[in-house]
N, C-alpha and C positions, 0 to 999 in steps of 0.2 A: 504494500500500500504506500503510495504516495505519503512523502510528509509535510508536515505544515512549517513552513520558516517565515521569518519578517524577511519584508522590502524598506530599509531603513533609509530616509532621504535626507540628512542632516545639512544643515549648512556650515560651509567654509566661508574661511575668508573673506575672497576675492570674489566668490562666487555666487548667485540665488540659490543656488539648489549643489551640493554633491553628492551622486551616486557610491555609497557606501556599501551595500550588501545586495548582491541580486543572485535569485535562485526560480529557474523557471523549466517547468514539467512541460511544456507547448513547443517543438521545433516547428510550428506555426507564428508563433511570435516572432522566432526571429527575422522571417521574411520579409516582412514591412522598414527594418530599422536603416536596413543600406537604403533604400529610395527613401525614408527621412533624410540621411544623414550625406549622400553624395553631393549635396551642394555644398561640402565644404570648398570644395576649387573654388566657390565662391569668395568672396573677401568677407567673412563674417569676422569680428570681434573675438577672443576668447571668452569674453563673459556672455557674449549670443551662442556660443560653441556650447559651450559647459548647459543653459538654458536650454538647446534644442536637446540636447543629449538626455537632459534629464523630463521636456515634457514626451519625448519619444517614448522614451519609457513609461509615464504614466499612463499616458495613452493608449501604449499595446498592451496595460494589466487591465485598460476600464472593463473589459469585458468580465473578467474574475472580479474585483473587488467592487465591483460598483460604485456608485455614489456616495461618499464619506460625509456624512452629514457633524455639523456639530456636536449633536446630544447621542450621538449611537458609542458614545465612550470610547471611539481610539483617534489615538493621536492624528492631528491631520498632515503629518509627514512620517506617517507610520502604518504601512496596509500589509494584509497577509496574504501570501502566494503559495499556492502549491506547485511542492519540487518532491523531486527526487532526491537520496541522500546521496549525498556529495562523494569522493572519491577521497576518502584521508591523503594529504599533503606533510610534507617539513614546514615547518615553522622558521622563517628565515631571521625573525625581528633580532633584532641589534647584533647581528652577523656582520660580518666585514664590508663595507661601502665596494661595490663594484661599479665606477663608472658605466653609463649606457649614452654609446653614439647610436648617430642613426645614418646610413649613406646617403648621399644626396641621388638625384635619379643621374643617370648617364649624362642624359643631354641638356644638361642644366646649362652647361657653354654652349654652345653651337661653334662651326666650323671657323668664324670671323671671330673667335674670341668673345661673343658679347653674351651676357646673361640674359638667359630666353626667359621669359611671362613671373619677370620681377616680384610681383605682385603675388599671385596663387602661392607665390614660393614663402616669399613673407607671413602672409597666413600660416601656412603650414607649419613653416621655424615657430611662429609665436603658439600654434598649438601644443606642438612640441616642447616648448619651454616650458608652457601652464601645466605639464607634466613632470617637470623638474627631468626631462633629457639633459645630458651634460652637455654635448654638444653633436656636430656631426661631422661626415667623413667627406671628403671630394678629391675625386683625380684631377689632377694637373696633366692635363693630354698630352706627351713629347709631340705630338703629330698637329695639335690644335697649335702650342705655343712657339714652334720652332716649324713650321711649317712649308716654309716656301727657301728658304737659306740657310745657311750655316751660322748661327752665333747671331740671328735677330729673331730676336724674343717677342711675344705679345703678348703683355700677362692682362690687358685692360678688361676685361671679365672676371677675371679673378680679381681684380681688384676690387670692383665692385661688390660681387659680391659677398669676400673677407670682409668690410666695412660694416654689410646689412649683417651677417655672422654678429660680429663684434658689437654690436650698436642694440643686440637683443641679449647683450649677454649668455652666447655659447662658446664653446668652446670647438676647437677647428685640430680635426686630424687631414693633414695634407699627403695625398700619394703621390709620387713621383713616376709617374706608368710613362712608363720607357718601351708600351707592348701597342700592337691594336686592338680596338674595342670594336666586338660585330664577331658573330660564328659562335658565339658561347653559348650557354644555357642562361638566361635571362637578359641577353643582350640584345636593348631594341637602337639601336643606332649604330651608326657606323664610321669610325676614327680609324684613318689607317695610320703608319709610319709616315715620318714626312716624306713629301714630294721628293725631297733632294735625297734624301735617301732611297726611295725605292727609286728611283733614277740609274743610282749608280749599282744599288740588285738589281735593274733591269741589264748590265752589261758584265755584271759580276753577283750572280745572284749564289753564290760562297757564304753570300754574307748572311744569310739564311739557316737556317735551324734545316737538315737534308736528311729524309730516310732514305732507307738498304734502294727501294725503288728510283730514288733520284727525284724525286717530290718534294718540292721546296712549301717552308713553312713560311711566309711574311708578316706572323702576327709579332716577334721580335726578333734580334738578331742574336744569331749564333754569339757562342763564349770564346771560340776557336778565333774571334778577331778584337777580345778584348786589350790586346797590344800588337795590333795590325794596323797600320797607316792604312786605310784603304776607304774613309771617308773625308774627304776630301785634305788631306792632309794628315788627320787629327784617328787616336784609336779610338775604339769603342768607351774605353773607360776617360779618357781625355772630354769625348762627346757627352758624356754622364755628369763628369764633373762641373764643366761649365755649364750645364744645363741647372745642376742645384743648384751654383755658386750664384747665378743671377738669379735666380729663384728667391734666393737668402738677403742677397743685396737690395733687391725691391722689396721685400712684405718685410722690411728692417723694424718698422714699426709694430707689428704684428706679433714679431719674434721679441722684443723689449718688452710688449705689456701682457706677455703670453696667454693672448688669444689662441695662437700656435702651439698647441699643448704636444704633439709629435708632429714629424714626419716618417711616415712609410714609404721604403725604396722599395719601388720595383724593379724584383728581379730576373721575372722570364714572364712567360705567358700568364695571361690574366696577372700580371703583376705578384707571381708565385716564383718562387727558390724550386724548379721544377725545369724537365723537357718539356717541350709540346709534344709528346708522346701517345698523346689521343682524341688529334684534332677530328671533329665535325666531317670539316671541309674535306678530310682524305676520307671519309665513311667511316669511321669511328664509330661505334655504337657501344651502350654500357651492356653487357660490362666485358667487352674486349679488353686483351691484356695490353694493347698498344705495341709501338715500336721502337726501339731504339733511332735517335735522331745525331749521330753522330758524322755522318756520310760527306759534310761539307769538307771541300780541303783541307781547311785550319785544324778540324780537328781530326782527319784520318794523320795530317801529317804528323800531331801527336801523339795517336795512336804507336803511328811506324815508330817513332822517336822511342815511346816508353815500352815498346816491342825491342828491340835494338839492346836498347840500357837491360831489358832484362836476362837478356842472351836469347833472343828466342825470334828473330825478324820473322816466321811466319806468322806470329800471333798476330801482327800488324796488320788485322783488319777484322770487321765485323762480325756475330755469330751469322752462318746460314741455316741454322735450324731453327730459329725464333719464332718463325711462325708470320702471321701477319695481323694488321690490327686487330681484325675481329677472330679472333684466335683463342682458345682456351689451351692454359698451361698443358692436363693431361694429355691436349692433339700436338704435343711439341718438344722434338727431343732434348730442345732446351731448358724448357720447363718444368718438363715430369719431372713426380719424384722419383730422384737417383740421378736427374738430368746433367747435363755439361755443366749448365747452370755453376756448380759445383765441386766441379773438374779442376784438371789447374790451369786449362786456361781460361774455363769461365773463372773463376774467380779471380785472375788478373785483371780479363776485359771489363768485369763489372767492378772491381776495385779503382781502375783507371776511367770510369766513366762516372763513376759517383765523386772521384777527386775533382773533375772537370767541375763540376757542381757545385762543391765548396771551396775550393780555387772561387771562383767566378764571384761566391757571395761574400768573400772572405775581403777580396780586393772593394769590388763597389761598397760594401759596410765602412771599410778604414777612410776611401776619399767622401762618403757621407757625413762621418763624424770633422772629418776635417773642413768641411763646408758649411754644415750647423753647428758648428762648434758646442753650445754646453744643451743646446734642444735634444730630448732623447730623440730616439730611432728607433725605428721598427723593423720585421720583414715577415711576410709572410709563406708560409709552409702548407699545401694543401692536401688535404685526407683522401691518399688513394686507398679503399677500406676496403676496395675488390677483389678478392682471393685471399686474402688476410689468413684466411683459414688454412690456404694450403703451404706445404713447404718453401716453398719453393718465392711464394708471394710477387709474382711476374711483373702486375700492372706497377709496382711500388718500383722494382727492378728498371723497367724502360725510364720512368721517369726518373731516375736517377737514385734514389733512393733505394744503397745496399741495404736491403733488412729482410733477407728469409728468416725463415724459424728459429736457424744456428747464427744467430748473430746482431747485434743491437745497432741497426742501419741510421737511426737519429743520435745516439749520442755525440758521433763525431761532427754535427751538424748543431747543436746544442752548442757543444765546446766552442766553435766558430763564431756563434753569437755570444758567448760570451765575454771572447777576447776585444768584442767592439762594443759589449757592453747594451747590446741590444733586446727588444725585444722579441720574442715569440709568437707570431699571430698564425694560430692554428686556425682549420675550418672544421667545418661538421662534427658541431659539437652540440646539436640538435638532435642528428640522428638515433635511432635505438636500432639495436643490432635485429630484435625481433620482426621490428619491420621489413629490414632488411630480409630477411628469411623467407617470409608471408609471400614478398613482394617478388623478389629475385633469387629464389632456391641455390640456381645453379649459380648465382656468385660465391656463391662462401664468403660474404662481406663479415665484417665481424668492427665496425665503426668505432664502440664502447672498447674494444681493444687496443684499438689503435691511438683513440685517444687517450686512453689511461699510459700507453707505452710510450705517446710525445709526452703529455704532460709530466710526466716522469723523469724522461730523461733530462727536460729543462730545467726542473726543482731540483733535481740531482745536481747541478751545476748553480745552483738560485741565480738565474736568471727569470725576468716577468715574462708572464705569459699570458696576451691576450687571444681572445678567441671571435669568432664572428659567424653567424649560420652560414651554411654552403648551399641550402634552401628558402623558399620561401617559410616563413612560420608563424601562423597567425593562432595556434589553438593553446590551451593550457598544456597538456600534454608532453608538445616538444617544449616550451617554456622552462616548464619544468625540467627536463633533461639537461638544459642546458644553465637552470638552478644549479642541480646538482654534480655538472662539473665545475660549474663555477667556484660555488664552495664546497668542495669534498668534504663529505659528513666525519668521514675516519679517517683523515688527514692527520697525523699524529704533531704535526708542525703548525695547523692551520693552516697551510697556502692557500691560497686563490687567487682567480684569474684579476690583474693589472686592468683590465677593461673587457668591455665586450661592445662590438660595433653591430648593429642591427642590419641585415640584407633585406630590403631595404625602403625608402620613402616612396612610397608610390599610392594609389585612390583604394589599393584594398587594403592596407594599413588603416587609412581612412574614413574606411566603415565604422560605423558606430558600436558592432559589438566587437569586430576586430582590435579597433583601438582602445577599447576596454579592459580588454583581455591585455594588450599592450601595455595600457598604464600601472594596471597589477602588476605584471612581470617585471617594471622599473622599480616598484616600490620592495618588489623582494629582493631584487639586486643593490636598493640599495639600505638593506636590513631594515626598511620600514614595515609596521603592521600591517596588513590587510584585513580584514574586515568579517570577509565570508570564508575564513579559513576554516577547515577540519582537521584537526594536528592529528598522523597519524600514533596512537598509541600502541599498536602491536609491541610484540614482545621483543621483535628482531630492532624496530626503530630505537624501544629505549633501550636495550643493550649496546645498540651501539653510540649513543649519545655519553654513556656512563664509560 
């Protein structure tokens, strides 16, 4: 049987009315709340925001609770709803403050540098803020600001708008994406590489990330010309440098009254410490194990080079048993368990392609810190959870990441961020392995693994680790998973996550029971009470609390 709970509407502050406790038996009701609440694009006030929110609400219980008369003795910001009983939760109140950004959407620049529909955007920051959001995250496009030449900048969007940022009191995480935007999974616009660069890939296209097949990748460039004159003068990491350094020189004011709370370097594709090892564009499908992208000159010649030095010049090229993208480890003699993988020249080739990797993050990190001098730093590490369960763990392998079953593939990637003093920004830390299962059998995903194995090896080292969903996530459910890495329950040290950036601002965030659910999940993160909490009591929760 259904039970009976209060709809408690108390007032705040700032506000006529706050939604305090909401518990509802009707997935009827919530149909009507997004067409209440989608005019937020509009320019409404936050104190009209907070009003419609809460007469929405009233509105879709009139049918249950009727008309609240004076003399009928209950409170007249106080009606009873039938629900169902709630799903026992952690209790997060006075836990350790976890900062929450929120991403700004893609094309908040457009292509001319300038800030697109000023306005809706403002709204939304200032609803965001009436939420006590810390602040939010935006790429800095290499392809928008550096576009047409070498070494002339256009940051006049971004200037703008850091100002409206800073003028509502947020706080500003800045990425450095050095990759193109478009071919992703949640990517609705398109930023390629500058003009002048893919100019000079179009007569030298080396300069590209290259699989076994000869298929060039142009969403960023190869590691193999990180000290290669072969843009126009200047190396890959020369082109990186100057690109922060003026970055740092103009938002000089930003960086003083530290609006500018980080910036995040990007380091390969989607702005990840990663290969493009399972793009889209080549037919990619999940959960393919991908490909090795080593194939450009620069880095076969390293290959030969680190083949040579080991005595062994045949090893000096790529496996041909790997398989291809959409490939499953056990269809590949590379793979299987007992595979080459394993061997001894797998384990050179893969020992020499995961060095390329931290090589790459190791160099960009040191001229980062040397360009923001005392602004922390960031990078980000992405959750390949795909085969996790097998030996052999393939898709974590192409992308560079040495870490089969025999062997801790993040530690030496941990330690690298350490010595720059950096952060950690993991993904899919939303995810639950069981979905996983339900959803995709034959992956042997295993997510909750994988992120208990990064966060680990970073604590291991105490370096911060922030995290950010690798999905859309609007329900309690994932909220909570990503609670509870946040602050691990049985953390003997107490660690938790440095931050967590939300994926990201866009009109389904914006829905009204969507953003609800969102405002909750802020106030857990940032150990405040909630309201409509059910602590769970079981016996396993309070043993592990004791």
């Amino acid at each position: 049987m259904a039970l009976l709970r209060t709809l408690k509407l108390s007032p705040a502050p700032n506000f006529p009315l706050h939604l305090t406790t909401l518990s509802i038996t009707r997935p009827s009701l919530f149909l009507g709340w997004s067409s209440k609440f989608k005019g937020l694009n509009k320019c409404y006030s936050v104190r009209e925001f907070r009003a419609r929110r809460t007469r929405a609400l009233v509105d879709d219980h009139q049918d249950l609770i009727g008309n609240v008369s004076p003399d009928s003795g209950i409170d007249s910001q106080e009606v009873v709803v039938d629900s169902h009983p709630k799903m026992p939760e952690r209790d997060f109140t006075g836990t350790a403050y976890v900062p929450v950004y929120v991403m700004l959407p893609l094309g908040t620049i457009n292509m001319n540098c300038e800030l697109v529909d000023p306005d809706s955007l403002i709204n939304q920051l200032r609803v965001l803020k009436s939420i006590n959001v810390d602040g939010v995250m935006v790429d800095c496009w290499w392809g928008i600001v550096e576009a047409h030449a070498p070494q002339q900048y256009n940051w006049s969007g971004y200037k703008r708008l850091f100002q409206i940022v800073c003028d509502l009191g947020l706080k500003l995480q800045v990425v450095m994406s050095f990759h193109e935007c478009g071919g992703n999974v949640g990517d609705d616009v398109h930023i390629p590489l500058p003009q002048w660069v893919m100019e000079i890939g179009h007569n030298n296209p080396d300069i590209f990330f290259t699989d076994r097949e000869g298929r060039r990748n142009n969403e960023c460039l190869t590691w193999g010309i990180d000290k290669e004159r072969v843009l126009r003068g200047r190396t890959a990491l020369e082109v990186y440098f100057d690109y922060m350094r003026s970055f740092r020189v103009e938002f000089d004011e930003f960086f003083e009254n530290r609006v500018i709370s980080e910036i995040e370097i990007g380091l390969g594709p989607c702005g990840e410490l990663r290969y493009p090892s399972y793009p889209a564009k080549h037919g990619w499908k999940y959960p393919g194990i991908g490909e090795f992208q080593c194939y450009d000159k620069y880095l076969m010649k390293s290959l030969e080079k680190a083949a040579e030095v080991r005595g062994h010049a045949f090893w000096g090229k790529g496996p041909d048993n790997a398989g291809s993208y959409n490939s499953k480890p056990h269809d590949t003699r590379f793979f299987c368990d007992g595979g080459d993988y394993d061997g001894y020249y797998g384990r050179f080739f893969l020992n020499w392609y995961s060095h390329i990797l931290i090589d790459h993050g190791d160099r960009v990190l040191a001229l980062a810190n040397l360009a923001f001098e005392d602004t922390p730093i960031a990078a980000k590490l992405s959750g390949i959870h795909w085969w996790y369960k097998t030996a052999s763990h393939a898709a974590e392998l192409t992308a560079g990441f040495y870490n089969p079953c025999n062997r801790d593939g993040y530690a030496p990637i941990a330690s690298m961020f350490k010595k720059h003093d950096a952060t950690l920004n993991f993904t899919c830390v939303e995810l639950r392995t069981l979905d996983q299962h339900e959803d995709f059998p034959e992956a042997l995903a295993d997510p909750e693994g994988l992120v208990w194995q990064v966060l680990n090896a970073a604590w291991d080292v105490s370096i911060s680790v922030a995290s950010e969903n690798a999905l859309p996530c609007y329900d309690r459910e994932g909220y909570n998973k990503i609670l509870e890495n946040a602050k691990p329950l049985t953390n003997p040290d107490g660690r938790h996550l440095s931050a967590f950036t939300y994926l990201r601002l866009n009109q389904s965030l914006m829905d009204q029971h969507n953003f609800i659910e969102f405002e909750r999940f802020v106030k857990k993160m940032h150990g405040e009470p909630v309201p409509d909490l059910v602590v769970d009591t079981s016996e396993e929760a309070v043993s592990d609390v004791k």
